[in-house]
C-alpha positions as YAML, in Angstrom:
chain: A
units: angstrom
residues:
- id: 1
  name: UNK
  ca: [75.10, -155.57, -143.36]
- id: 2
  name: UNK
  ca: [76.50, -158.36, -141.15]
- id: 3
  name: UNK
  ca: [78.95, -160.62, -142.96]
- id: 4
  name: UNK
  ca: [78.83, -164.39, -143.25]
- id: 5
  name: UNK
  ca: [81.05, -165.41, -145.79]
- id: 6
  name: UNK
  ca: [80.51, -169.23, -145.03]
- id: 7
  name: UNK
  ca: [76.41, -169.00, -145.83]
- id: 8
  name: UNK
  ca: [76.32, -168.25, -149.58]
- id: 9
  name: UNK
  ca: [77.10, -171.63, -151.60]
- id: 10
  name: UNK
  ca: [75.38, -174.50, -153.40]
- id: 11
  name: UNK
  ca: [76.98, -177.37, -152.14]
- id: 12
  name: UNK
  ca: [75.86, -180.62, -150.41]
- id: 13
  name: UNK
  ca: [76.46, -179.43, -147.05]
- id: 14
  name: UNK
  ca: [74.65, -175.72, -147.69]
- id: 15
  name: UNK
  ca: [71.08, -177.84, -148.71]
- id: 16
  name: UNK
  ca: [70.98, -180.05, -145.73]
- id: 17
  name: UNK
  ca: [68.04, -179.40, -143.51]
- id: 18
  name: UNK
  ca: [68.84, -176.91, -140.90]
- id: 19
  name: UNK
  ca: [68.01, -178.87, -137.92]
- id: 20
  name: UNK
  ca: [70.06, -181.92, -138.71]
- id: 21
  name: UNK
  ca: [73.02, -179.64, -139.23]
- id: 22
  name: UNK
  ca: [72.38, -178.50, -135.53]
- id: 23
  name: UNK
  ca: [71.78, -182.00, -134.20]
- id: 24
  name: UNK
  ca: [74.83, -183.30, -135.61]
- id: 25
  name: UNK
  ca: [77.30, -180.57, -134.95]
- id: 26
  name: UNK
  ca: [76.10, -180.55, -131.20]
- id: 27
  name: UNK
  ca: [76.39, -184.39, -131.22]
- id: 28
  name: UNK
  ca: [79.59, -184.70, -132.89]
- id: 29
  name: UNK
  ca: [81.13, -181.87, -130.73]
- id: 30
  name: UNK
  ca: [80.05, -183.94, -127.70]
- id: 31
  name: UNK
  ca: [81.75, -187.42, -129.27]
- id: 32
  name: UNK
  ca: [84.86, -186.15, -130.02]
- id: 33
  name: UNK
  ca: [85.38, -183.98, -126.83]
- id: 34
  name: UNK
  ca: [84.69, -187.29, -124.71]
- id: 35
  name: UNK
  ca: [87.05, -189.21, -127.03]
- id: 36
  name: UNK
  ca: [90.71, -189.85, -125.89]
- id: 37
  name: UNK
  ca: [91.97, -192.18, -127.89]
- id: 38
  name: UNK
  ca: [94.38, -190.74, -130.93]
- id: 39
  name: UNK
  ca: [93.02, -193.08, -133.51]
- id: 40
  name: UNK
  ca: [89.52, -191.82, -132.75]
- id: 41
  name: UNK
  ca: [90.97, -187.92, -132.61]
- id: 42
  name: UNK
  ca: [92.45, -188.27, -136.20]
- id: 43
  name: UNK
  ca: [89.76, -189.71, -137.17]
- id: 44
  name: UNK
  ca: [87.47, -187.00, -136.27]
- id: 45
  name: UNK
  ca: [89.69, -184.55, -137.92]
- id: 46
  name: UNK
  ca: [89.79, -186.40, -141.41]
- id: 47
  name: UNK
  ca: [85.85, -186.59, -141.16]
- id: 48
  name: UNK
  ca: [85.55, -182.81, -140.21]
- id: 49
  name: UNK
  ca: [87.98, -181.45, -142.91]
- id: 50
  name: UNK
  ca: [86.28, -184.13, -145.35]
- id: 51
  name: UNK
  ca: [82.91, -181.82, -144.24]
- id: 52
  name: UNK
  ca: [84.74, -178.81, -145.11]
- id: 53
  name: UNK
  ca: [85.67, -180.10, -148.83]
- id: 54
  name: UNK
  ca: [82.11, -181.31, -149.18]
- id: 55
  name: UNK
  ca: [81.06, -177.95, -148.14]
- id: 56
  name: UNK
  ca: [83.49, -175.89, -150.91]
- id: 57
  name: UNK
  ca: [84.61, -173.56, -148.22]
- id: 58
  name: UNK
  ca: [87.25, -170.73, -149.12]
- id: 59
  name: UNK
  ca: [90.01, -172.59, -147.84]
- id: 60
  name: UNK
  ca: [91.92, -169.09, -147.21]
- id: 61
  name: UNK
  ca: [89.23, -167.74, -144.79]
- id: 62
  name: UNK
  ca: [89.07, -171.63, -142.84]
- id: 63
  name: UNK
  ca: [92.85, -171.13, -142.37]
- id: 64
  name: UNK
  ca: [92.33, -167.43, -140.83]
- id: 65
  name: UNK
  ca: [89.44, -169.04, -138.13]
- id: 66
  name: UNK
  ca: [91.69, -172.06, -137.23]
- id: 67
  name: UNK
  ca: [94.89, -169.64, -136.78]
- id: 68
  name: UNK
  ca: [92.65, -167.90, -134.09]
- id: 69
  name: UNK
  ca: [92.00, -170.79, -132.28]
- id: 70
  name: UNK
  ca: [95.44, -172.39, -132.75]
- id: 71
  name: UNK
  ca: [97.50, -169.41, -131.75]
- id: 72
  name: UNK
  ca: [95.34, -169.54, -127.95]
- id: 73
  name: UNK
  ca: [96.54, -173.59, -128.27]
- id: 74
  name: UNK
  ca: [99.99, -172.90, -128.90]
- id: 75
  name: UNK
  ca: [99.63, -171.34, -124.87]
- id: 76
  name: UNK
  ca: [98.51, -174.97, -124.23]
- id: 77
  name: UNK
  ca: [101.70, -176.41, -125.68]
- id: 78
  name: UNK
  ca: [103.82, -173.82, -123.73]
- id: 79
  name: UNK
  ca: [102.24, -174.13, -120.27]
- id: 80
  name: UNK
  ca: [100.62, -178.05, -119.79]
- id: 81
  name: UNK
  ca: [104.12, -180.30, -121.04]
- id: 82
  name: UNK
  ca: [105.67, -177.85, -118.34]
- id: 83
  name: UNK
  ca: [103.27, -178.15, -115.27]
- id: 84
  name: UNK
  ca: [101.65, -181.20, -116.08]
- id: 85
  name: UNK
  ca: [102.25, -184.27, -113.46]
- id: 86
  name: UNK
  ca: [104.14, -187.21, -114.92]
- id: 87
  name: UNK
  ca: [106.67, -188.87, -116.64]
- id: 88
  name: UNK
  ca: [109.30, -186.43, -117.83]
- id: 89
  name: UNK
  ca: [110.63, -186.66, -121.58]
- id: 90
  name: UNK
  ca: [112.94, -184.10, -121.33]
- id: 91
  name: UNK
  ca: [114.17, -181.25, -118.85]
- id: 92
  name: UNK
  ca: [114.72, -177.91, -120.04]
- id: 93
  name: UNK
  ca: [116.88, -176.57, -117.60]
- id: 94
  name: UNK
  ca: [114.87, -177.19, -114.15]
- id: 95
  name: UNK
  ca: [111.79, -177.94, -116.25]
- id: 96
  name: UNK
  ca: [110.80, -181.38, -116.88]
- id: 97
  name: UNK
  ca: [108.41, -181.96, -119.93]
- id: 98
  name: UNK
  ca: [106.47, -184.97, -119.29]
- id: 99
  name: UNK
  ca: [104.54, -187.27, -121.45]
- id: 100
  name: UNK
  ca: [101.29, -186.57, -120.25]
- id: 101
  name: UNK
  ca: [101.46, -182.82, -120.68]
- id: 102
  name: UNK
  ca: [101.99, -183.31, -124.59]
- id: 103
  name: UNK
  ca: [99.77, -185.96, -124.59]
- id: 104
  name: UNK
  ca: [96.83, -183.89, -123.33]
- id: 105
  name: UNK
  ca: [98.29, -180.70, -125.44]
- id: 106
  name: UNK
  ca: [97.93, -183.32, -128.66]
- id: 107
  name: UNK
  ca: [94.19, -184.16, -127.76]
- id: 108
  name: UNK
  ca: [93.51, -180.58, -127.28]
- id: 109
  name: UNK
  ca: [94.24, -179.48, -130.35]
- id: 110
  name: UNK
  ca: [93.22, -182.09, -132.32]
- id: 111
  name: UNK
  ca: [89.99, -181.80, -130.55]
- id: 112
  name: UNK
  ca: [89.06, -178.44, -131.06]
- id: 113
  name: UNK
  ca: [90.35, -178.49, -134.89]
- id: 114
  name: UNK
  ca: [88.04, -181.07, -135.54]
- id: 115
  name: UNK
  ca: [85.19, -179.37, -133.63]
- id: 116
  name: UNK
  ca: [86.38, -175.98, -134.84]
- id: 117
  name: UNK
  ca: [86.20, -177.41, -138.56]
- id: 118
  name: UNK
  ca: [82.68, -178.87, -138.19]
- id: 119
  name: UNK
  ca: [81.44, -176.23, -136.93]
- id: 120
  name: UNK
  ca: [82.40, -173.94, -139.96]
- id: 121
  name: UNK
  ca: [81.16, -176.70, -142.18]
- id: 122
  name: UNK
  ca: [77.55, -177.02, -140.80]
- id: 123
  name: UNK
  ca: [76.57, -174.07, -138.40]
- id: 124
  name: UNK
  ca: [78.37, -171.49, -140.63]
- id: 125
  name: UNK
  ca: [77.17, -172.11, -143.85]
- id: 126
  name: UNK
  ca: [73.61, -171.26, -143.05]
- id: 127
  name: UNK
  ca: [72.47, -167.25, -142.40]
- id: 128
  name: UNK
  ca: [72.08, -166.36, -138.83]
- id: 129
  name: UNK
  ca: [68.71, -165.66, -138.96]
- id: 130
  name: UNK
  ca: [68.35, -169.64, -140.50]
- id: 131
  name: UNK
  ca: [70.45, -170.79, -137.84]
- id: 132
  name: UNK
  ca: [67.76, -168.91, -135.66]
- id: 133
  name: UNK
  ca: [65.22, -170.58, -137.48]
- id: 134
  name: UNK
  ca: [66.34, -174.11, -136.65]
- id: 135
  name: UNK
  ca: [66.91, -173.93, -133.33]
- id: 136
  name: UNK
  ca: [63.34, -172.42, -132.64]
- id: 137
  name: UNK
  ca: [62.07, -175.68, -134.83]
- id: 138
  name: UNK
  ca: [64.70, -177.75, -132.45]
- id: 139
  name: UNK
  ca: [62.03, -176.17, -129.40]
- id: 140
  name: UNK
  ca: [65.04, -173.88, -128.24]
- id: 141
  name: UNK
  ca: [62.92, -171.55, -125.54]
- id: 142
  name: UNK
  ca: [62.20, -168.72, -127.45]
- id: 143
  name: UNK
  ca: [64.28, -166.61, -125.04]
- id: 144
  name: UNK
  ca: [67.26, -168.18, -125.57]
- id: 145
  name: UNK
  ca: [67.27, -167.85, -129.65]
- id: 146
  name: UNK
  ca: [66.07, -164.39, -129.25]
- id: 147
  name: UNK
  ca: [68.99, -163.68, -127.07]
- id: 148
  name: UNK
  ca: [71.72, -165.22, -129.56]
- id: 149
  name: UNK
  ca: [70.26, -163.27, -132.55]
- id: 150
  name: UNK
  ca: [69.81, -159.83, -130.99]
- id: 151
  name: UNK
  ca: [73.47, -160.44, -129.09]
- id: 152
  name: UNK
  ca: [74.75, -161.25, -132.63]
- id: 153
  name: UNK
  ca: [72.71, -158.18, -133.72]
- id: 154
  name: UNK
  ca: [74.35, -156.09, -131.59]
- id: 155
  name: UNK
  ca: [77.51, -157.65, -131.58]
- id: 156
  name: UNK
  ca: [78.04, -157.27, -135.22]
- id: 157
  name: UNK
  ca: [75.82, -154.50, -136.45]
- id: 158
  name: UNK
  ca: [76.46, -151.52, -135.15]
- id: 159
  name: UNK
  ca: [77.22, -148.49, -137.32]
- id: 160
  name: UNK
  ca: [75.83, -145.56, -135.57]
- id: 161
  name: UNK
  ca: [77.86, -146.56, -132.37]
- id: 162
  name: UNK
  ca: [81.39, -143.66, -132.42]
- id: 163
  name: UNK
  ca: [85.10, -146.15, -131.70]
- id: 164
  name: UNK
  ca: [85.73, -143.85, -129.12]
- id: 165
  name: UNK
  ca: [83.87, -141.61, -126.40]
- id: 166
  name: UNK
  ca: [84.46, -138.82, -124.57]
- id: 167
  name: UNK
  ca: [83.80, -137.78, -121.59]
- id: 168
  name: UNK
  ca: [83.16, -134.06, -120.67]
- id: 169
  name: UNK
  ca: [84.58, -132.87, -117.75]
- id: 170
  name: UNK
  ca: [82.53, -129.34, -116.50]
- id: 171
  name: UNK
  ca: [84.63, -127.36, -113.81]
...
């Protein structure tokens, strides 16, 4: 049985229509990734975790996705305040960190937390096969949603397949 721990709930969020849920996270994903501006950025993130209240979410398993995420962003703060072109803050030892490299490292992550966070909110609390649904209603190409749910398929339900395999060798 393939897990989704996000889909089974009573809340506003879970009863919205499945195509607006679609429409929305797509079109909010796009806003916020073309915003810049901080005010905008924290913005975004109070709305998305305000969609994760509304949608009574186990806070617990939230915090486990956004760890994921945020322990591939903590490269970003390592690596972009260090090679980034501008104005340095700081040096550490030969390395200048400049004010543009945490700059972008700040938008970063506070763009993909708030997209990360919506995204749980709207796509994940519906099944798979209703997410499937909607996007055939959205007129998806039928290829395309049958390739997401049989890659999910396979991805995630597999229980004849052995962890490892071995290969005979005949002399």
């Amino acid at each position: 049985m393939i897990e989704e721990p996000f889909s089974d709930g009573d809340s506003l969020i879970h009863r919205l229509d499945p195509r607006l849920k679609v429409i929305f996270a797509i079109l909010y994903s796009f806003i916020v990734a073309l915003s810049s501006r901080f005010p905008t950025l924290f913005a975004a993130l109070g709305f998305s975790i305000i969609l994760i209240v509304l949608a009574r979410l186990n806070v617990q398993e939230v915090a486990k996705r956004l760890a994921v995420v945020n322990g591939l962003i903590l490269f970003f703060w390592l690596v972009l305040p260090l090679t980034f072109q501008g104005k340095p803050l700081f040096y550490l030892g030969p390395l200048a960190v400049t004010r543009e490299g945490v700059i972008l490292s700040a938008q970063i992550t506070l763009k993909s937390n708030a997209i990360l966070l919506a995204f749980i909110s709207l796509i994940a609390s519906m099944s798979i096969a209703t997410l499937g649904h909607a996007m055939n209603r959205l007129y998806i190409p039928d290829k395309i949603v049958h390739l997401f749910l049989l890659t999910y398929r396979y991805i995630f339900n597999r229980p004849g397949v052995p962890a490892t395999f071995k290969v005979s060798q005949n002399s």
